[in-house]
Backbone as a ProteinNet text record, in pm:
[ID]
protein_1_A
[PRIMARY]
XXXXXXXXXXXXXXXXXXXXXXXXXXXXXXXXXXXXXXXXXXXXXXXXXXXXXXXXXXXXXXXXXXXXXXXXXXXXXXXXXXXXXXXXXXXXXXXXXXXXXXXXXXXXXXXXXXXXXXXXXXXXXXXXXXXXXXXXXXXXXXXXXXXXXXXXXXXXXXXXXXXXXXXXXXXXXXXXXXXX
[TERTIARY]
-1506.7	-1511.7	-1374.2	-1326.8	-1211.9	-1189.1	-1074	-1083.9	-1111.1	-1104	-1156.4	-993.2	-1010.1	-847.1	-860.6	-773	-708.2	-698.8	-816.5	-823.9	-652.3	-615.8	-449.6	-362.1	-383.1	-230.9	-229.9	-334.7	-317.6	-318.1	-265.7	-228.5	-174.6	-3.9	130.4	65.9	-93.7	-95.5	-127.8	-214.9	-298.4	-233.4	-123.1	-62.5	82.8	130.3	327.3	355.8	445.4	597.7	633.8	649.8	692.4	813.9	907.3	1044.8	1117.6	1185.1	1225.4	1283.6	1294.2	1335.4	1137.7	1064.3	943	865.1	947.1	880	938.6	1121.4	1196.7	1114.8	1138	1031.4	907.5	858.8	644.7	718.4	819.3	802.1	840.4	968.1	1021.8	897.8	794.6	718.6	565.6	559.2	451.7	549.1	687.2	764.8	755.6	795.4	802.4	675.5	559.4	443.8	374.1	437	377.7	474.1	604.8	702.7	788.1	768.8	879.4	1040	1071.7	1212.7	1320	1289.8	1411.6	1386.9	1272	1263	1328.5	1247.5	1234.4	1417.9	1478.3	1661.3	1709	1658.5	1749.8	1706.1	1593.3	1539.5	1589.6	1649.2	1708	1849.9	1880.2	2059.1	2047.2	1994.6	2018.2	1983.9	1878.1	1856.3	2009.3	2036.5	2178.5	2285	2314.3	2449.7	2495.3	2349.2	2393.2	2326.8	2229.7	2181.4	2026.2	1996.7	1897.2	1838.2	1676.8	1562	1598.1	1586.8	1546.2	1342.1	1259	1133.8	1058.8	935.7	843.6	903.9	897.1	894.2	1025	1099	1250.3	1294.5	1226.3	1283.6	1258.2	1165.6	1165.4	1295.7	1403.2	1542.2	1542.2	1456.7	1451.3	1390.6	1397.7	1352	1158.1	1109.9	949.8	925.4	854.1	802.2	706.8	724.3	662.5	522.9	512.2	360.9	237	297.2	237	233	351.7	352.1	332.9	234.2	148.4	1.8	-29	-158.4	-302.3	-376.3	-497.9	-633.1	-647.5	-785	-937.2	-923.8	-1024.8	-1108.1	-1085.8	-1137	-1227.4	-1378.1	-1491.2	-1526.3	-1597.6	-1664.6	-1752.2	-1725.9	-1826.5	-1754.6	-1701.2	-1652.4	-1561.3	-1548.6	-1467.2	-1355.1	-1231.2	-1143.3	-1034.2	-968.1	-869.3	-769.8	-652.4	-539.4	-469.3	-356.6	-308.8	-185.3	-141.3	-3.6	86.9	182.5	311.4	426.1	339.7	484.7	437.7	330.1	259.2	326	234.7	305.5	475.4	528	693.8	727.2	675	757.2	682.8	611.2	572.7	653.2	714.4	819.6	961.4	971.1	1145.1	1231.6	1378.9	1423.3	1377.9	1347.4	1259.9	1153.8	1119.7	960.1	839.4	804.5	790.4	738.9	646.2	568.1	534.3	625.2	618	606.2	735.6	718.8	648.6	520.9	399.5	460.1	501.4	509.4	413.2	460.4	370.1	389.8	345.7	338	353.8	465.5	450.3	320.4	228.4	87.4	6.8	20	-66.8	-29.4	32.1	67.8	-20.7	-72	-181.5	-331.7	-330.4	-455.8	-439.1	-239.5	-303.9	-379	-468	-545.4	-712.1	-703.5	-880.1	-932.5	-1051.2	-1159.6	-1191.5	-1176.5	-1278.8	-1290	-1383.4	-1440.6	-1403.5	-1367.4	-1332.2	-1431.8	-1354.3	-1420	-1416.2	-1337.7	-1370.4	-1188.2	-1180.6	-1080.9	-987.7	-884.8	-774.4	-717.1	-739	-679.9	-661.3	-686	-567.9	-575.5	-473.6	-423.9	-359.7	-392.3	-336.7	-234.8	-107	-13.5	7.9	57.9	5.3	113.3	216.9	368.5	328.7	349.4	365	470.6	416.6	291.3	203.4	92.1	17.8	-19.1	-32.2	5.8	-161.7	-157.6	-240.4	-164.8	-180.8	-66.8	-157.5	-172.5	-225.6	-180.3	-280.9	-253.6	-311.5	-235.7	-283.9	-307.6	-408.5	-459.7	-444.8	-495.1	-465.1	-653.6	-658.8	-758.1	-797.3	-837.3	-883.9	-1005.1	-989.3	-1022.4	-1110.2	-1260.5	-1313.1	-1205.4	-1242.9	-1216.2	-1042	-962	-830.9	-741.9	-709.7	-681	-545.3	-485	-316.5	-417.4	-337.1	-350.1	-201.8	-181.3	-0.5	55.1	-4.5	148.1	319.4	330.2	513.2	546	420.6	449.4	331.6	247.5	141.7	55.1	64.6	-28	-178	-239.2	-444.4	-529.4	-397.3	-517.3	-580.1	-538.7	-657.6	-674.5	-562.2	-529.1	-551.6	-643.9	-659.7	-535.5	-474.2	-410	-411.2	-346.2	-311	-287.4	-420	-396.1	-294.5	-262.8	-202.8	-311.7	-330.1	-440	-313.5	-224.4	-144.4	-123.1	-189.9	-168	-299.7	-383.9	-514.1	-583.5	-679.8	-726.3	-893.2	-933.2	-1086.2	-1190.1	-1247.9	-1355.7	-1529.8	-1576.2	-1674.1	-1771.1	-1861.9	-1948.5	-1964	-1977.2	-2009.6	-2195.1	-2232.3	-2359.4	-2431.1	-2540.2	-2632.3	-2685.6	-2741.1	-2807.4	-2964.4	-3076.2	-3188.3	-3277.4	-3323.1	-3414.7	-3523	-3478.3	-3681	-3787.9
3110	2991.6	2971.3	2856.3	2829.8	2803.4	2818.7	2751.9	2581.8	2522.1	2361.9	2305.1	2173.6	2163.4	1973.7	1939.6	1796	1750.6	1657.6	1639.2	1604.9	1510.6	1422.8	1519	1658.2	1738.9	1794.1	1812.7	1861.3	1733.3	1633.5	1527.3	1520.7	1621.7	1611.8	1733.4	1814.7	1839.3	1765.3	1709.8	1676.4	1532	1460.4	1346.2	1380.8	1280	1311.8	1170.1	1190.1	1143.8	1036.5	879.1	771.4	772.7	733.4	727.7	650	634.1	515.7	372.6	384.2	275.9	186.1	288.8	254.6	175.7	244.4	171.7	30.5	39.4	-85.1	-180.5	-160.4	-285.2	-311.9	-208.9	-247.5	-331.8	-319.7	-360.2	-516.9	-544.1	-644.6	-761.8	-686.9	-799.8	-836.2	-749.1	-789.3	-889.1	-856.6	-976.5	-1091.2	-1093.1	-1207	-1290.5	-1243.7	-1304.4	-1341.2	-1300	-1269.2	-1395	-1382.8	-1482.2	-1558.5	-1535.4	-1659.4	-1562.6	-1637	-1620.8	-1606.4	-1723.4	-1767.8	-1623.4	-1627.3	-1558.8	-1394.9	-1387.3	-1206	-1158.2	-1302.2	-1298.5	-1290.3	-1363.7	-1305.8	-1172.9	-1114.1	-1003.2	-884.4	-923.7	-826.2	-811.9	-927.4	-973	-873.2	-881.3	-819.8	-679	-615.1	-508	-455.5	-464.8	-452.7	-461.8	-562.5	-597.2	-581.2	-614.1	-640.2	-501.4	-402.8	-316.2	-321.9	-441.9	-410.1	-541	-550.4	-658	-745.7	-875.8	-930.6	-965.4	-882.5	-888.4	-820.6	-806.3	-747.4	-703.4	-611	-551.1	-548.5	-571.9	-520.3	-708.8	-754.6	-855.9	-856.9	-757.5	-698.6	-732.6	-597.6	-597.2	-571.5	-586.7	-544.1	-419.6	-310.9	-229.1	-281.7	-177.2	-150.2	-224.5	-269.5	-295.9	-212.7	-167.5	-33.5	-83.4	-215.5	-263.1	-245.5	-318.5	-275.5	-228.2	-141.8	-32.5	88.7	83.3	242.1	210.7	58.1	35.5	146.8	123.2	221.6	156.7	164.2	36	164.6	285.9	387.1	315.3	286.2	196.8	276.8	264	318.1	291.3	369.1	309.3	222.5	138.8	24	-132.2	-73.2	-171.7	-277.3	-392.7	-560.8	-545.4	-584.6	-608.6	-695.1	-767.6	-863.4	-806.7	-855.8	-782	-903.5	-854.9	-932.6	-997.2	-1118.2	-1217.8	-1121.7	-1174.5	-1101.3	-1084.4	-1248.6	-1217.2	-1116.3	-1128.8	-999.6	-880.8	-874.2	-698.3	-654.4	-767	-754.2	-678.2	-800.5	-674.4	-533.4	-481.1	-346.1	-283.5	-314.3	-259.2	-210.8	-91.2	-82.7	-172.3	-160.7	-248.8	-168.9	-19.2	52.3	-46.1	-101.6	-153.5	-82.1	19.4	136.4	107.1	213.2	218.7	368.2	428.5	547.3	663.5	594.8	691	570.9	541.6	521.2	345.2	369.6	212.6	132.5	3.9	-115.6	-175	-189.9	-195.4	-312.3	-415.1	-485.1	-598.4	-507.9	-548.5	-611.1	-526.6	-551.4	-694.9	-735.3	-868.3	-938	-931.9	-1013.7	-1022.5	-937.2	-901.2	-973.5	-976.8	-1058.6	-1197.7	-1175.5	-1279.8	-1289.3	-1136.3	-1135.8	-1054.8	-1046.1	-971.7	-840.7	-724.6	-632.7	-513.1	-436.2	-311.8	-217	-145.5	21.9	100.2	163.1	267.6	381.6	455.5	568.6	591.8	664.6	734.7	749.4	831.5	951.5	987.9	1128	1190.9	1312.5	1344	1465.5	1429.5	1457.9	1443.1	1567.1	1589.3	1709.2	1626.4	1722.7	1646.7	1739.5	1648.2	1708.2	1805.6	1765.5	1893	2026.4	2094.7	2251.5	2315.1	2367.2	2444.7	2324.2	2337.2	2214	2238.9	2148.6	2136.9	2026.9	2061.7	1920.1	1935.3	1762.1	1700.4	1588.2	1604.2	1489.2	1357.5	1273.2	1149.1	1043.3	951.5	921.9	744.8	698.1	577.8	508.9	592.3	508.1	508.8	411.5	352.7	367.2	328.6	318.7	168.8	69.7	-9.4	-27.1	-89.8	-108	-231.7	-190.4	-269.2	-325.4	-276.8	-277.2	-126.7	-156.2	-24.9	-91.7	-7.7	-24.9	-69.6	-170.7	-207.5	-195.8	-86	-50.4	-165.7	-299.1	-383.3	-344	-367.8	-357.5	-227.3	-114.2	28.6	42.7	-8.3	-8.9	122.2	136.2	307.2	218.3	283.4	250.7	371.6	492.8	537.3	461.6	342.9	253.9	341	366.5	470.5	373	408	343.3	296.5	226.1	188.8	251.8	314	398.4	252.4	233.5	111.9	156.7	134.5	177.4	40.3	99.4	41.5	-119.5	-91.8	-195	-312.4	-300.7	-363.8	-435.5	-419.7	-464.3	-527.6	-608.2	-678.3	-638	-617.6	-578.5	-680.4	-679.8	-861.3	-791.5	-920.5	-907.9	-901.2	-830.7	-813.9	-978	-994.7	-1145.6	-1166.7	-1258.9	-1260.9	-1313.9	-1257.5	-1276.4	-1397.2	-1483.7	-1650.5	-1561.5	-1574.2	-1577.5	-1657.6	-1627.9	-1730	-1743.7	-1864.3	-1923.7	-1985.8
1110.7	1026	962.4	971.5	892.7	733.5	699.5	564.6	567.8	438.6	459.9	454.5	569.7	494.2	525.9	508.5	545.4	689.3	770.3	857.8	912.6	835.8	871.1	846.2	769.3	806.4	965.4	1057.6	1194.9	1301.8	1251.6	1307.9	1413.2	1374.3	1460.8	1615.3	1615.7	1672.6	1845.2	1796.4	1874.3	1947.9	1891	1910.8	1959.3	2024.4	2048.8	2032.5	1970.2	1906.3	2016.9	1977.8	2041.5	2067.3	2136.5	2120.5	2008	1975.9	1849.6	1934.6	2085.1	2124.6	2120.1	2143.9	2176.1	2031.9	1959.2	1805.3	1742.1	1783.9	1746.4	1851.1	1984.3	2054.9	2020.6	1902.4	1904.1	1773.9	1653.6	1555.1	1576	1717.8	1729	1752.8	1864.6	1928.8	1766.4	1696.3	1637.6	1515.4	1479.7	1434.8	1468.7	1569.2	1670.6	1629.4	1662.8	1665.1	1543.9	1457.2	1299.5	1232.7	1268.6	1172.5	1261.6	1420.7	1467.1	1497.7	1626.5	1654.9	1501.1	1449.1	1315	1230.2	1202.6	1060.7	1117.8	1241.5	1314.3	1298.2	1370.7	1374.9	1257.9	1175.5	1012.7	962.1	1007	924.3	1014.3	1132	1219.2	1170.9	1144.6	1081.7	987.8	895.9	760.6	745.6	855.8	880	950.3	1027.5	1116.9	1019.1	960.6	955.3	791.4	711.4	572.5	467.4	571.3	527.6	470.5	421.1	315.1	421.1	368.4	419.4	239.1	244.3	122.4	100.2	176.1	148.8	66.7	33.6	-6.6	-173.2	-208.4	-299.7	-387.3	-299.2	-325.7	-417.7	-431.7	-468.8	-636.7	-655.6	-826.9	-867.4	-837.4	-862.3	-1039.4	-1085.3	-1188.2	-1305.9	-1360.4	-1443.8	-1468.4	-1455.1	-1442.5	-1599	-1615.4	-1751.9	-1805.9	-1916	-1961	-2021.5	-2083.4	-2103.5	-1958	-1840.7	-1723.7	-1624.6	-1667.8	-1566.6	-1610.6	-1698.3	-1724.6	-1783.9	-1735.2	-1806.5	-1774.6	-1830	-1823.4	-1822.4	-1721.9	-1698.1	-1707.4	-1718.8	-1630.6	-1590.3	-1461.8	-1366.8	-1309.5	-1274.9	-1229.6	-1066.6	-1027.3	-860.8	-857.9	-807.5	-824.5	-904.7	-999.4	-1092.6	-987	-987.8	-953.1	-1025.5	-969.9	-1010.9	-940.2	-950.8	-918.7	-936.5	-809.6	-722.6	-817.4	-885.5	-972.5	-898.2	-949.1	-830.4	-799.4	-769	-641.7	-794.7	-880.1	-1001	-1092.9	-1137.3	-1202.4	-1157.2	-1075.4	-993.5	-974.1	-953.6	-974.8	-1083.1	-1168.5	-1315	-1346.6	-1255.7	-1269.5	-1159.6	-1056.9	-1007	-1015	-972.5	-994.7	-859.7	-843.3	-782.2	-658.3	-663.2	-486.7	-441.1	-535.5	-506.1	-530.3	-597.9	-681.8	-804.9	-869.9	-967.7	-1000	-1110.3	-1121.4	-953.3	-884.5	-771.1	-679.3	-679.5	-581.4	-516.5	-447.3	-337	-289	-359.7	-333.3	-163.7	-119.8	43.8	88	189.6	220	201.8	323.9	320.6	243.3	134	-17.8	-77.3	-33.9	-83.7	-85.7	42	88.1	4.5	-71.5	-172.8	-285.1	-293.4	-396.2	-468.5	-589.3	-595.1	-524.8	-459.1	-416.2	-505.9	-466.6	-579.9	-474.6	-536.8	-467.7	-533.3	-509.6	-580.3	-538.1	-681.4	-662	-617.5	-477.7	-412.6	-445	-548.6	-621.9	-684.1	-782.5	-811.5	-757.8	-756.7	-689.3	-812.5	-820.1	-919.8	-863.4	-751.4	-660.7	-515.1	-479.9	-321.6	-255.1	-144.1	-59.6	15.5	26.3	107.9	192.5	317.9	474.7	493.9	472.3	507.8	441.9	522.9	465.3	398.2	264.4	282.5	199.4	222.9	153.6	12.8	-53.6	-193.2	-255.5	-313.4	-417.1	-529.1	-603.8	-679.7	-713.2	-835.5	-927	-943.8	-937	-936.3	-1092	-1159.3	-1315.7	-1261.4	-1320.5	-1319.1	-1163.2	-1076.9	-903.8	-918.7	-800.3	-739.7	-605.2	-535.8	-406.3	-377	-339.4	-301.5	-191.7	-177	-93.7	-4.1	75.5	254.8	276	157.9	108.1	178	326.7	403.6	490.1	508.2	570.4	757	782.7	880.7	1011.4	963.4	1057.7	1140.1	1037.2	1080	1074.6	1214.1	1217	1277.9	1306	1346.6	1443.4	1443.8	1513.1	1517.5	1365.6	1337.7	1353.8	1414.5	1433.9	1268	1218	1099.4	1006.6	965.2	871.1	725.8	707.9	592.1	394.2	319.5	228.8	148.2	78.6	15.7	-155.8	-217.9	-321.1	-414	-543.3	-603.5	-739.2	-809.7	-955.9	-1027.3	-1154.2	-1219.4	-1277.3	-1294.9	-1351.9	-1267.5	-1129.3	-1001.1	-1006.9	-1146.1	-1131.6	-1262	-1240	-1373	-1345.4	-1449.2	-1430	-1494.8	-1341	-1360.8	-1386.8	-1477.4	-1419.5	-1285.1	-1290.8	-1136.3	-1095.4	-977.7	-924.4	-963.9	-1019.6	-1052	-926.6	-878.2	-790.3	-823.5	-773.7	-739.5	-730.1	-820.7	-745.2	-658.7	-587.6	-500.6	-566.3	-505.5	-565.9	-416.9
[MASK]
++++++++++++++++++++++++++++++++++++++++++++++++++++++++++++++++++++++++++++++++++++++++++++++++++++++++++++++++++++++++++++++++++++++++++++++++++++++++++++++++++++++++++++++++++++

């Protein structure tokens, strides 16, 4: 019998390693298809030539705001809550795109402004590199049906998204309609 461990740290066994020419072509073509010749060519330009992407997160550029970027919702399972705007969430970013460490994800953008329910806690995490470790986590979330969809890398794990409570507003439940 084994000890219990982290299905995703024995990952690198069982899988091999893409080439990186194999990954720049998966990221180019789901570009392509996602934003267009124009947009894919400037975001290649600036990747190449100027160093930095001007997308996602990085457009904070400014110091975390200390009102909401340490808010404290103790947000429950079950409980509704609303994915707060892109400008909201900015000023809880550093110019990384970052929130005490934890990265706001391209992706997540897309949430914001929906409603959905906390799927439980995170207040420890095992991390997969050895030697493995658990490491506490303060006011994160986990979101029902709110899961990384490996746009741009073409990962298939469907890996949950790490919420920060400051990334969130807490709603009332949606009220049920009875039938008559």
């Amino acid at each position: 019998m084994q000890d219990s461990f982290c299905q995703t740290s024995d990952l690198l066994s069982p899988s091999r390693k893409h080439s990186r020419l194999f990954t720049i072509i998966y990221q180019l073509r789901h570009n392509l298809k996602k934003h267009g010749i124009l947009a894919t060519s400037k975001k290649a330009w600036r990747k190449l030539f100027v160093g930095t992407e001007l997308t996602g997160p990085q457009l904070a550029g400014h110091a975390v705001s200390m009102d909401n970027g340490h808010q404290v919702l103790r947000l429950q399972p079950g409980e509704w809550v609303e994915v707060r705007s892109r400008e909201e969430i900015c000023l809880t970013l550093d110019p990384g795109g970052k929130n005490r460490g934890l990265g706001f994800m391209p992706e997540m953008w897309e949430y914001c402004g929906t409603q959905l329910r906390v799927l439980k806690r995170v207040e420890k995490i095992c991390l997969e590199n050895a030697p493995r470790t658990v490491r506490k986590m303060e006011n994160t979330v986990l979101l029902e049906g709110a899961f990384c969809k490996g746009s741009g890398i073409g990962c298939d794990r469907a890996c949950f998204y790490f919420w920060r409570e400051c990334w969130l507003k807490r709603r009332l439940p949606i009220p049920s309609v009875p039938s008559e």
